[in-house]
N, C-alpha and C positions, 0 to 999 in steps of 0.2 A: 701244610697242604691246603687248607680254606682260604690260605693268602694267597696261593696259586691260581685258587678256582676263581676269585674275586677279581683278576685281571681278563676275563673272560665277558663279552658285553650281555650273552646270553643268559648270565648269572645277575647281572643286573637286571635285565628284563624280569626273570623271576622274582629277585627280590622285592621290586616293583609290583606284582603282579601278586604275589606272594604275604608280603610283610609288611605292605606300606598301607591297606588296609585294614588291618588287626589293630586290638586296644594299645595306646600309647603307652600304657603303664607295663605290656609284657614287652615290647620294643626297647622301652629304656632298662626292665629287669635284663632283657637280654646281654646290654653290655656288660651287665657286675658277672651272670649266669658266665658271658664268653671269656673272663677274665680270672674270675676267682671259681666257679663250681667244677663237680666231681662230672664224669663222664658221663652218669646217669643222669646230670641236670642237663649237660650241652644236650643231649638226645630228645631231654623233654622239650627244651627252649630251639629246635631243629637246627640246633648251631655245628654240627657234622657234616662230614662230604660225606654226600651218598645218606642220607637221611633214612630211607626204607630199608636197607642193610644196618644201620645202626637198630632201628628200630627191631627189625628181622631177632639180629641176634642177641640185642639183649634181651625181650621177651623169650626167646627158646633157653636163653641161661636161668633168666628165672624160674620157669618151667622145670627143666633140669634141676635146681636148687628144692622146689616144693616137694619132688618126688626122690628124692636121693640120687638124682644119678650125676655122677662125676665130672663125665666128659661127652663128650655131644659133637656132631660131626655135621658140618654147614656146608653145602653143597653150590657150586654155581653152574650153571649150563648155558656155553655161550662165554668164552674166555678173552677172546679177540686179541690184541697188546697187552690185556692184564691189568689194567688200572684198575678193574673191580677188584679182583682178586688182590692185589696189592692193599686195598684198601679195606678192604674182607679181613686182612690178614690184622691190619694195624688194629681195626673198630678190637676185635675178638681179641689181638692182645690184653686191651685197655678193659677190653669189660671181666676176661680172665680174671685182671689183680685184683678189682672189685667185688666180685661174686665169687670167687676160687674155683668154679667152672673151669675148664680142661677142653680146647678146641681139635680138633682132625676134619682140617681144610682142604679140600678137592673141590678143582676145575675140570669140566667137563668140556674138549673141544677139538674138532679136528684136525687145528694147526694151517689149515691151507683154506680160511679164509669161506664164505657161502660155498655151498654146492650149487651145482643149478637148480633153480624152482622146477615144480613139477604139473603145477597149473594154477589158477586164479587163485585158491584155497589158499596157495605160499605169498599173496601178497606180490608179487614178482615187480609192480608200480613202484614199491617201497625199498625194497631190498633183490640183489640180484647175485648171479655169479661172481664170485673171487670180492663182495664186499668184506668189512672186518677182520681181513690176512694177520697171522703172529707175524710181525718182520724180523721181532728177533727172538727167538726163541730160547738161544742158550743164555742170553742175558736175562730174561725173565726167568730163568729155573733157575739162576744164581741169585737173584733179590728175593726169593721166596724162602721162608722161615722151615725152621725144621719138621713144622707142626699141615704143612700147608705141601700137596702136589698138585699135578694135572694128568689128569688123563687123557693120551691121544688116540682118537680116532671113532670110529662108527659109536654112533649112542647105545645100540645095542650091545656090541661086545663092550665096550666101556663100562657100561652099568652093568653086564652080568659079571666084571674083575672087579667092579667095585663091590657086591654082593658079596663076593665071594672071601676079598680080604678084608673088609670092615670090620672090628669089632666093637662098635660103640654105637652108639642111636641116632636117626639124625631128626636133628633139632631143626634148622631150618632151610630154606632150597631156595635160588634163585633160579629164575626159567628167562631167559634173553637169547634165544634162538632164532628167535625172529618166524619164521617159516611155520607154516600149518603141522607139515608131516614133522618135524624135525621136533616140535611138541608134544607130537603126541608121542615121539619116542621117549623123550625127557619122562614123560611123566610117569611113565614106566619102573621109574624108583621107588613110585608110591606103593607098590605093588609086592612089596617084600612082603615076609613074614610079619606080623603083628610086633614083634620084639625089637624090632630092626628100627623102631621109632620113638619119640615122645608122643602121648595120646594125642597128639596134634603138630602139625608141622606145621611151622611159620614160613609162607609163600607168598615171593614174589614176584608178580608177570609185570617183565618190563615195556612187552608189546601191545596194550592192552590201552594205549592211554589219548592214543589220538582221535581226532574225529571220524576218522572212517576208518577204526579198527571196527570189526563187526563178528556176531556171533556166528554168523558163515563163512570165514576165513581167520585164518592167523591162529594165535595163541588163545582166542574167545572163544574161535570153535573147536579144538582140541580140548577145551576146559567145559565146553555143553556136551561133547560127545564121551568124555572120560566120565560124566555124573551119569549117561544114559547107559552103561554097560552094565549090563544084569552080572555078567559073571565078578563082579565086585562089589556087593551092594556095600559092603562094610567100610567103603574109601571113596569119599567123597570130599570136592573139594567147592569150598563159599567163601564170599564177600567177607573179610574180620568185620563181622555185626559191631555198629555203632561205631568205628574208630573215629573219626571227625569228632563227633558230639565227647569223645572223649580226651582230644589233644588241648593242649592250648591254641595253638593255630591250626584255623579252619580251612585255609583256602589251600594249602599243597594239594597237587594230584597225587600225589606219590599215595596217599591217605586209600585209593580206588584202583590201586596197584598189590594190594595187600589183601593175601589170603589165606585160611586156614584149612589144608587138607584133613581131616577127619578121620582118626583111625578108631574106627567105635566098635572095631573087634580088641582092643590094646584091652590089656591083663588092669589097668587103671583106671578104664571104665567100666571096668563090670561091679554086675552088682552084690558079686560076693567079696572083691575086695574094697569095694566103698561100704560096705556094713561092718567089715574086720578095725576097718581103721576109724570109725564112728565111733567114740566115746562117750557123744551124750545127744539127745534130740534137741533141735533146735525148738526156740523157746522167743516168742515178739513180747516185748513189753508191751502194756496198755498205759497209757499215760493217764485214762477215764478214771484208771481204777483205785 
């Protein structure tokens, strides 16, 4: 698949833009990391299609691994042809064998392409009527794995059948909607029962990344106005604090694409089961002494 993407010139501009300015010594680790490493090194070393979805769910598998839980359900909003999701499909195979994680993959999409915008808030310069259409539809439900569906139609009854028959957590979400309103219906997942999650969801806004996305339209302001709702305080959605200063390469944007919804009513962060499962006080050495 990466070999596919690398015939593409906009991929080169990235890579240019991307990796030609980083230390030499992670560029040349890169080739042994793309040749010889485990799927957790390609992720480190951003050597994956779709880099932020790699990222996405292996973070929600570990997460799922620290706290017991088996299996974990990745979400995408915004399906179009299906290349995410295809590729959703493959990343979460591979990190499966690795972690022994347990995937329940659902796309979220209404099959016929943009609705009409509804005013400036949708961005409508950007995106419009009938862009991102499934053209084939039955052939995309036959390339999809046992583990992996879609749901079609309205965000709203969508997400309340997904509520409804889910029984696993969900670990991580993509949001590629594109549209103001169409956001703030996605985000509406976040909004389940407290059980219904990992104490954090690993989220990704794909419309968030260009120059004139702004905090009063699109996906920016669907994400200011879901943190100002009183009737939620306990789901809140931020910036992954510090990811850059933590990757090995610095320059992808994808890095300001990446966030963590906050579930700080979750049974994991409370403070009577953080004291049950405390064993001993933490304790700093003195090196003085």
């Amino acid at each position: 698949m990466i070999w596919k993407k690398l015939r593409q010139p906009r991929i080169w501009r990235r890579l240019y833009l991307e990796r030609l300015g980083e230390p030499l010594l992670y560029n040349v680790a890169s080739l042994f990391v793309a040749l010889f490493g485990s799927v957790r090194k390609k992720i480190e070393y951003d050597l994956v299609v779709r880099q932020p979805y790699a990222y996405c769910v292996q973070q929600a598998a570990d997460l799922a691994v620290k706290y017991g839980v088996p299996k974990i359900a990745i979400l995408e909003f915004g399906v179009a042809n299906g290349a995410g999701l295809m590729n959703l499909c493959a990343i979460a195979n591979e990190i499966s064998r690795e972690t022994g994680i347990q995937f329940e993959i659902v796309g979220f999409d209404s099959g016929a392409g943009m609705p009409p915008p509804r005013d400036y808030r949708d961005h409508p310069e950007k995106y419009f009527t009938g862009d991102f259409p499934l053209t084939n539809r039955e052939r995309l439900l036959e390339r999809l794995p046992k583990n992996a569906r879609i749901l079609f139609g309205e965000l709203p009854v969508s997400i309340a059948r997904f509520r409804q028959e889910s029984r696993v957590p969900i670990g991580a979400v993509s949001i590629d909607v594109d549209y103001y309103w169409s956001a703030c219906e996605a985000l509406d997942v976040l909004l389940f029962d407290a059980s219904n999650y990992l104490p954090y969801v690993f989220t990704y806004f794909d419309d968030v990344h260009a120059i004139d996305h702004n905090e009063f339209c699109g996906e920016l302001l669907a994400i200011k106005e879901f943190n100002a709702d009183a009737s939620h305080p306990a789901r809140r959605i931020a910036p992954a604090n510090f990811l850059t200063e933590s990757r090995l390469f610095k320059r992808p944007i994808w890095h300001r694409q990446i966030y963590l919804a906050h579930v700080f009513d979750h049974e994991f962060r409370s403070i009577e089961y953080v004291r049950n499962r405390r064993k001993s006080v933490a304790v700093l050495s003195n090196p003085y002494d």
